[in-house]
C-alpha positions as CSV (number, residue, x, y, z in Angstrom):
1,X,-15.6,-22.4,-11.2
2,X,-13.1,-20.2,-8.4
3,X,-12.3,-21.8,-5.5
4,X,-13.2,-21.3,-1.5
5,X,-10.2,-18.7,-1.9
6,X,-11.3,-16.9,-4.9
7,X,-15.1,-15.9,-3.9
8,X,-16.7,-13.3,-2.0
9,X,-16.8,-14.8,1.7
10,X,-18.8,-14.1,5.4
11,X,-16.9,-14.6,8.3
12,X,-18.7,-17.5,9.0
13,X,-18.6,-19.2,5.9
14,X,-14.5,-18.4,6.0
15,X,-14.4,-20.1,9.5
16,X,-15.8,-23.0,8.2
17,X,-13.6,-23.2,5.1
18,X,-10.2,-22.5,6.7
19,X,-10.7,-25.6,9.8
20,X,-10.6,-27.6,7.1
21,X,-8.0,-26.5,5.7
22,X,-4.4,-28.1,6.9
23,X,-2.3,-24.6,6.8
24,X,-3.8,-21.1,8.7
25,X,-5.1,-18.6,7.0
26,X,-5.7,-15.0,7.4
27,X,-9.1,-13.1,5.5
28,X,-9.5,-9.0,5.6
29,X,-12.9,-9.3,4.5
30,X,-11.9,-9.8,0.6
31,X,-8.3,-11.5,0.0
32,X,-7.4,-14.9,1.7
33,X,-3.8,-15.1,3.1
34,X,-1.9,-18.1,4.0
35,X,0.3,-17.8,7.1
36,X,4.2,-18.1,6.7
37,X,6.6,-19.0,9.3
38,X,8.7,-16.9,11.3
39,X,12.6,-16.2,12.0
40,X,13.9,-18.2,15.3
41,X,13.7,-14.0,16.9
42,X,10.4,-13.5,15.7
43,X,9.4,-17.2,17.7
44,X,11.1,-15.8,20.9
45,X,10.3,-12.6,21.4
46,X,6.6,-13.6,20.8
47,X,7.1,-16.7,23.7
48,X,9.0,-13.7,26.0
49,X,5.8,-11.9,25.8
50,X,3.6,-14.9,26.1
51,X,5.5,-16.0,29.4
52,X,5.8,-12.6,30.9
53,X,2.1,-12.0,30.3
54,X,0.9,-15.4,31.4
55,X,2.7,-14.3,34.5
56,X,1.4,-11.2,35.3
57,X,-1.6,-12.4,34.6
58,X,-2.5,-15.1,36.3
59,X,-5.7,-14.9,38.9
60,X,-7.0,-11.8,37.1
61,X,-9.1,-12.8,34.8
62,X,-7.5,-12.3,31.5
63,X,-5.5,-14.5,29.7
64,X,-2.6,-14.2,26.5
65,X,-2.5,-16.7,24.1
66,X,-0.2,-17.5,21.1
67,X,-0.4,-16.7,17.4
68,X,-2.1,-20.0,16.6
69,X,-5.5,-18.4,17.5
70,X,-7.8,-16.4,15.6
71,X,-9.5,-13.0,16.4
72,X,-12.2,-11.6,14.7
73,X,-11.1,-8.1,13.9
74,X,-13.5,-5.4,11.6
75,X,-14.7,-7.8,9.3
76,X,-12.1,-10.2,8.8
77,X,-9.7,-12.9,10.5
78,X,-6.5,-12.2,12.5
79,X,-3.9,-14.6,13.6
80,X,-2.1,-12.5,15.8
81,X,1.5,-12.9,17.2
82,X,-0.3,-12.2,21.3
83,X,-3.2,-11.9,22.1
84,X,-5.0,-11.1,25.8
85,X,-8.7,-11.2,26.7
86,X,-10.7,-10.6,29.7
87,X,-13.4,-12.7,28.9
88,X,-15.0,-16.0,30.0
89,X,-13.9,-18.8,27.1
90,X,-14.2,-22.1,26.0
91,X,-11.7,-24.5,25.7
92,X,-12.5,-25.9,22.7
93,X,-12.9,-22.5,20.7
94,X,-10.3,-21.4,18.2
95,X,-11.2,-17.7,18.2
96,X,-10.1,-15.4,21.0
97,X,-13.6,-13.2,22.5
98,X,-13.4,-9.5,23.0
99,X,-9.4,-9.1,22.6
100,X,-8.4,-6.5,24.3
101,X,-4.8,-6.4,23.8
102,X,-3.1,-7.5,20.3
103,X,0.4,-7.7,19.3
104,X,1.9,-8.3,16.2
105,X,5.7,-8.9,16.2
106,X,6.6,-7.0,12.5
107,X,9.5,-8.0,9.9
108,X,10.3,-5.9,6.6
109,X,8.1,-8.5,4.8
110,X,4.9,-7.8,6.9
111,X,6.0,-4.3,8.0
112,X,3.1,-3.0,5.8
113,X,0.2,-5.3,6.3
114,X,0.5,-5.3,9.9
115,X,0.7,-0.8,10.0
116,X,-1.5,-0.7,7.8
117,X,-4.8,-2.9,7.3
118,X,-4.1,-4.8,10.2
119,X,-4.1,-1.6,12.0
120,X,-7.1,0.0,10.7
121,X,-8.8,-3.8,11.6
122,X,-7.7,-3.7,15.4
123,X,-8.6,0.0,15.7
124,X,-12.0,-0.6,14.2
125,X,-12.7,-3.5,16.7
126,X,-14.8,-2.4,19.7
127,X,-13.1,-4.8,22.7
128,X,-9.8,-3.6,21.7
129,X,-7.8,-1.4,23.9
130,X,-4.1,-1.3,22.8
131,X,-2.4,-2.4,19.9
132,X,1.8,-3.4,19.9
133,X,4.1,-3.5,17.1
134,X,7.2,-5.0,18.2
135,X,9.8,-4.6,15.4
136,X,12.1,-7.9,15.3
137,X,15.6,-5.9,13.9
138,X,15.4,-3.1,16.6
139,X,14.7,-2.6,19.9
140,X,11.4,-0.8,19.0
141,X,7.7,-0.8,19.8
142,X,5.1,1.2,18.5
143,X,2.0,0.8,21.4
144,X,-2.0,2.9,20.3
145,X,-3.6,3.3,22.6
146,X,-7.3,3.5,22.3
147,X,-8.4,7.0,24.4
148,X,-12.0,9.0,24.5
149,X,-10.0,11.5,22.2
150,X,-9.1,8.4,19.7
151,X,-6.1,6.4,19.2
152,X,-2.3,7.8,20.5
153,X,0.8,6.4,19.2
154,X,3.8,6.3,21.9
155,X,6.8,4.8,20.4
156,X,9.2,2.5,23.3
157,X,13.0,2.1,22.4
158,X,16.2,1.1,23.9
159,X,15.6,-0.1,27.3
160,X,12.4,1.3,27.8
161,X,9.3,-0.4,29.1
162,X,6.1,-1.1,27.4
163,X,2.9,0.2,29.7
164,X,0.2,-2.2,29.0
165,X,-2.9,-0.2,30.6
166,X,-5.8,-2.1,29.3
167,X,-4.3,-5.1,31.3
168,X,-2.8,-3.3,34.3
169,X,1.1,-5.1,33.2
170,X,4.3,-3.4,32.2
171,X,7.2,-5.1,30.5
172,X,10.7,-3.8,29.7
173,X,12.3,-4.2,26.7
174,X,14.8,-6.2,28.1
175,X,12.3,-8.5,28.8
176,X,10.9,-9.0,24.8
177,X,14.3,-9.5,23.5
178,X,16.3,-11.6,25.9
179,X,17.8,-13.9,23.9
180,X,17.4,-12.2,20.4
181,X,20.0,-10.7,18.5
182,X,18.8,-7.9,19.8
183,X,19.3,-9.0,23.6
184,X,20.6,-6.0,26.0
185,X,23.2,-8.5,27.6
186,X,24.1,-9.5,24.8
187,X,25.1,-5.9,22.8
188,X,27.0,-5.5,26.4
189,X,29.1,-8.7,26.0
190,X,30.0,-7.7,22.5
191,X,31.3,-4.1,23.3
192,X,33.3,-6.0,25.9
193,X,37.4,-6.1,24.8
194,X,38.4,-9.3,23.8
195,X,40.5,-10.5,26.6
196,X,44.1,-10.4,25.7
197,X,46.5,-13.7,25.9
C-alpha cells in the first residue's frame, strides 16, 4: 500500500497529513517535498526583510511573517521565505490568507523550483500582487509585478532598492544584505588597503 506521500492528495487532506508530521513539507498539487535548511545568508537576509517589513508595516493593516508558515498557492502548498497579507487572521492558523506579497530567497539548489513552478503557483493565485526573488550569492532581485496588462519582470542590483507597491514599502538593497557576504560595507572594507606597519 503507498504512503500519505505517494497518493493523489486535496489540499485539505495534505493539510491534515503534514501537521502531523514532525518536519514541513511543501505539495504542488502532485509531488510532496520535504523542507531543507538554509545557509546562515539565506537565514539573514530573510530576518532583514522580516524586520524591515514588520517596520514599515506596523498600524497598516498588513503584516509579514516568516518561512515557517504556509500559503495556499494554485493548487498546492507554499512555505515561503516572506510573506505579507492584508487580511484579518487568526492566531492560531498556520496558513497565511490572501498573500499579497511573497518572497523566496533562491540558492543554485532551488534556483529552479522557485523560477519555475513556484512562479507559475504565485502568478496563478488571485490575492497575489508581487512576487521577489532574492538571489543569496549576488546582490540581485528579480520583483513581478502583477499589472492589468499581466505580470512585468524588473530586475534590482547593486545598491538599488526594491519598490514593494502592493504594500506601499520600499527597501534598499543595502538593507537585505547587511550582514551577508554580500554586505555593501562590507565589499567597502575589503577594497580598503591593508594598513601598512
Amino acid at each position: 500500500m503507498p504512503n500519505a506521500v505517494e497518493k493523489l492528495m486535496s489540499i485539505d487532506e495534505f493539510l491534515i497529513w503534514e501537521r502531523a508530521q514532525p518536519e514541513r513539507y511543501e505539495f504542488d498539487g502532485l509531488v510532496v517535498r520535504m523542507m531543507t535548511g538554509g545557509t546562515l545568508d539565506h537565514s539573514t537576509i530573510a530576518s532583514n526583510l522580516w524586520t524591515m517589513l514588520r517596520e514599515k508595516l506596523r498600524e497598516t493593516g498588513c503584516r509579514p511573517f516568516r518561512g515557517d508558515t504556509k500559503v495556499i498557492a494554485n493548487r498546492g502548498i507554499r512555505y515561503p521565505d516572506v510573506t505579507v497579507t492584508c487580511s484579518p487572521i487568526t492566531g492560531g492558523d498556520d496558513v497565511v490568507p490572501e498573500p499579497v506579497l511573497v518572497i523566496e530567497i533562491i540558492s543554485p539548489s532551488s534556483a529552479r523550483e522557485d523560477r519555475g513552478r513556484k512562479k507559475l503557483d504565485y502568478f496563478a493565485t488571485p490575492s497575489i500582487r508581487q512576487y521577489a526573488i532574492v538571489e543569496q550569492d549576488e546582490r540581485l532581485v528579480d520583483l513581478y509585478t502583477r499589472t492589468e496588462a499581466g505580470w512585468i519582470d524588473e530586475v534590482v542590483v547593486d545598491d538599488g532598492t526594491l519598490n514593494l507597491s502592493a504594500i506601499g514599502v520600499t527597501i534598499p538593497l543595502d538593507a537585505i544584505y547587511e550582514d551577508t557576504e554580500l554586505d555593501a560595507t562590507r565589499r567597502r572594507a575589503d577594497e580598503r588597503p591593508a594598513p601598512t606597519a
